[in-house]
N, C-alpha and C positions, 0 to 999 in steps of 0.2 A: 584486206585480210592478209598478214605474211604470212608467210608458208615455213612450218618449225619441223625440222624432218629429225622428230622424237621418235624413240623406237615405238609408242603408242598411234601415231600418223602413220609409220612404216608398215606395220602389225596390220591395220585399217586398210591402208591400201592395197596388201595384197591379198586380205580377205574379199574386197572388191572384186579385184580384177579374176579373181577365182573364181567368185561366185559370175559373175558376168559372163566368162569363162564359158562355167557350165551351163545355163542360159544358154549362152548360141551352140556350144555343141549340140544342146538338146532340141534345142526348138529349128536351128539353122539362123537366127537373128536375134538382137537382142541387146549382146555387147555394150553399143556404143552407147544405148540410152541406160540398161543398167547401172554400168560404171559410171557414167557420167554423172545420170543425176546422184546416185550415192555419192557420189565424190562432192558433188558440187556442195553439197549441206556440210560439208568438214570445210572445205575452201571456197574462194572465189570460184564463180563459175568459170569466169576465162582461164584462170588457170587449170580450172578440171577440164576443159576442153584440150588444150594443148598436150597436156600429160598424157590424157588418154588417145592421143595419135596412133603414135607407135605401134600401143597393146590392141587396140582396134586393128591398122596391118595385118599383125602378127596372127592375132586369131583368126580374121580373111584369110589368110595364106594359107593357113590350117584345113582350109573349111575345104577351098577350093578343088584341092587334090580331087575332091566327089567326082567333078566332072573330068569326062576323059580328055586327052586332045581335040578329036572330032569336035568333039561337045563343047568346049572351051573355044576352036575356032567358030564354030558356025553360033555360037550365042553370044560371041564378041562380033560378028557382021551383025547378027538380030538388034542386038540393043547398043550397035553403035552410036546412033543417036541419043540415047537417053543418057549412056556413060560422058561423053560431049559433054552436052549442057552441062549437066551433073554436076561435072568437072569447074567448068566458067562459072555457075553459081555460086558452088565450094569455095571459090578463091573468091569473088565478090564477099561475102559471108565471113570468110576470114578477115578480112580487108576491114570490117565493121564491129568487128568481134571489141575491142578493147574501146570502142565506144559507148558501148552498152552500161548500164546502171546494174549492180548487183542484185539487188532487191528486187527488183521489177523482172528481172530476168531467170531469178528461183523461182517467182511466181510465174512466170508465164513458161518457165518448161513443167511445173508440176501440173498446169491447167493444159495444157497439148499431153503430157504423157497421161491425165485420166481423161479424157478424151480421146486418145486412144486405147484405154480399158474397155473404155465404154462401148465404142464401135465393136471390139474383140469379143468381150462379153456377150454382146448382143447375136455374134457372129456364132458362139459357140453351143450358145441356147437354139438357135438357129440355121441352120448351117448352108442353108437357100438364102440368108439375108445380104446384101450387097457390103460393101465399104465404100462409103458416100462419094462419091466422083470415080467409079471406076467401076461398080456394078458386081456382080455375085461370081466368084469363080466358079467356074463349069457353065456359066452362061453359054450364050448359042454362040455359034461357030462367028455368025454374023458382027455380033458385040465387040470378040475379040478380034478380031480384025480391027476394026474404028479404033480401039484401044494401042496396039500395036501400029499406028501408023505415024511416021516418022515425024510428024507435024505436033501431036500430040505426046510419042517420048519427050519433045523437046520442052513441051510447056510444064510436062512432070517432071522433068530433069533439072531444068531452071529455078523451079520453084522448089524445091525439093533440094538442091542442092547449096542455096543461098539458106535457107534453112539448116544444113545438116554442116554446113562453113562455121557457121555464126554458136550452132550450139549441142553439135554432134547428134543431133537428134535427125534420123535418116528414115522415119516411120512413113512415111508418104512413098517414098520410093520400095520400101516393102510391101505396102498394103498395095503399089500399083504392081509389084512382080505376084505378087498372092493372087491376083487377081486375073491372071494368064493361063489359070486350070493348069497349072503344071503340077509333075508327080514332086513329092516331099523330097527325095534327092537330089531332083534336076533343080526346085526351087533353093534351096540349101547352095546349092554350087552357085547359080547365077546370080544370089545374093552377096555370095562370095566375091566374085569375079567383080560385080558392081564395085562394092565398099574397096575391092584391092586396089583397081584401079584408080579411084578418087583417092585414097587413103597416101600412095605412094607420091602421089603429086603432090599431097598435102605436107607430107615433113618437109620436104625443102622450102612447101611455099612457107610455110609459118618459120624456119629459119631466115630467111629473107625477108618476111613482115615482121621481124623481130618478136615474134609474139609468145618466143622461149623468152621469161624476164633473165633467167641467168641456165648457164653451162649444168647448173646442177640438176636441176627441173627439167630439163634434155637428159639428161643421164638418168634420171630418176624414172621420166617415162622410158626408156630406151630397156631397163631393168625393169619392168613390171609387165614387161613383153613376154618375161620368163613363166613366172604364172599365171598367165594369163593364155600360154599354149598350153599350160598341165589341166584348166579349166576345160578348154575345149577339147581336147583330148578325151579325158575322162567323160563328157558330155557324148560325145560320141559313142565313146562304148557302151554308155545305156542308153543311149537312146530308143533302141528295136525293143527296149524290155518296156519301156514305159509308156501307153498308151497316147496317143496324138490328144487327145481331151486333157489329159491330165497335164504335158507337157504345155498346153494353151493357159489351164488354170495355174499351176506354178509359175510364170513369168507371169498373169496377169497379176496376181495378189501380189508381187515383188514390185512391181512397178506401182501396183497402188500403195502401197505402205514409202515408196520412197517420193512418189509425187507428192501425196499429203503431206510430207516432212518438208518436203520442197516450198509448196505455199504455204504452209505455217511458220517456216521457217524466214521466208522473203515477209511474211507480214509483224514479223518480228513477234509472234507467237509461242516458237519453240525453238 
């Protein structure tokens, strides 16, 4: 699919990255799978993965400020391991990223993003219900320990990060930070901190894996960086007004209307 940067694609894109924007202001995650998968139904997937680098960073960057110093040193020794892997998978991921088949790859991020409706859903009806490999936050002291240990960041980090290289999609490495009974701030930042640190790694790697096809497509995500901090921003500021339910149901319904478009879209339906 080329890429025609009409002011109707321009217009689109940076209703995306707005919306996307506000999304992870709100929720504290969200971004990369929002933007993405919208993106991807206008364009090739690889190219909506690449684009949306940058404005992924950008609104991390954003987010991070939450955590203080203290808090930023001592949760970068905590999840040093998981940022690691993360990281060597991401680039793994990228590495395989223009390998992939277009079609087959709308279908199978629409089928992982309602699959993670689903678990959320079931989460929010629920709210003692686990997220399948990682068990129920606020579990016992015991659980989170075995989860937090170093052997097992690594296997969520690897796996979760070959996954989030290949197709921006970083949901596994959320539902395993969700998953640590942390407060909605500390979790907001540490998500942050996550994604900054792969994210930042990731523009040069994808410069160097050539996986910008041209100078403009780098400039174009580099520029969508812009509203894509006025999203998160603004997401922020409402945040404390709008109930944590209601924040879960708004990004669940956004992700299912763009997943469905996703696999109808890959089965040459819509």
């Amino acid at each position: 699919m080329t890429l025609e940067l009409t002011p109707l694609f321009i217009g689109l894109l940076t209703g995306i990255v707005i919306s996307a924007g506000l999304v992870n202001g709100l929720a504290g995650f969200g971004f990369a799978v929002v933007g993405t998968m919208a993106l991807a139904t206008l364009i090739s997937p690889a190219t909506a993965v690449v684009i949306m680098i940058v404005p992924i960073l950008a609104a991390n960057v954003t987010l991070v400020s939450e955590l203080s110093r203290e808090q930023l040193a001592r949760c970068g020794r905590r999840f040093a391991p998981l940022v690691v892997s993360a990281l060597l998978g991401t680039i793994l991921g990228m590495v395989i990223l223009d390998l992939l088949p277009e079609d087959p790859v709308r279908v199978g991020l629409g089928l992982i993003t309602l699959g993670f409706v689903a678990t959320r859903q079931q989460a929010v009806a629920l709210p003692s219900v686990s997220v399948p490999g990682f068990g129920a936050a606020g579990s016992d002291t015991d659980g989170r320990r075995t989860r937090e240990r170093p052997v097992v960041m690594v296997v969520v980090g690897a796996v979760s990060g070959l996954l989030f290289g290949a197709t921006n999609v970083g949901i596994q490495l959320v539902a395993y930070l969700r998953s640590l009974d942390m407060s909605h701030s500390l979790f907001v930042g540490v998500v942050a901190m996550v994604f900054v640190g792969i994210n930042t790694i990731r523009v040069g790697a994808a410069g160097a894996l050539g996986l910008y096809p041209t100078l403009v497509v780098f400039g174009l995500s580099v520029a969508a960086a812009i509203p894509a901090v006025g999203g998160v921003l603004v997401g922020r500021r409402v945040r404390d007004r709008i109930s944590s339910r209601l924040r879960r149901w708004i990004v669940l319904w956004l992700l299912t209307i763009i997943a469905l478009r996703l696999v109808l879209g890959g089965l040459g339906l819509w």
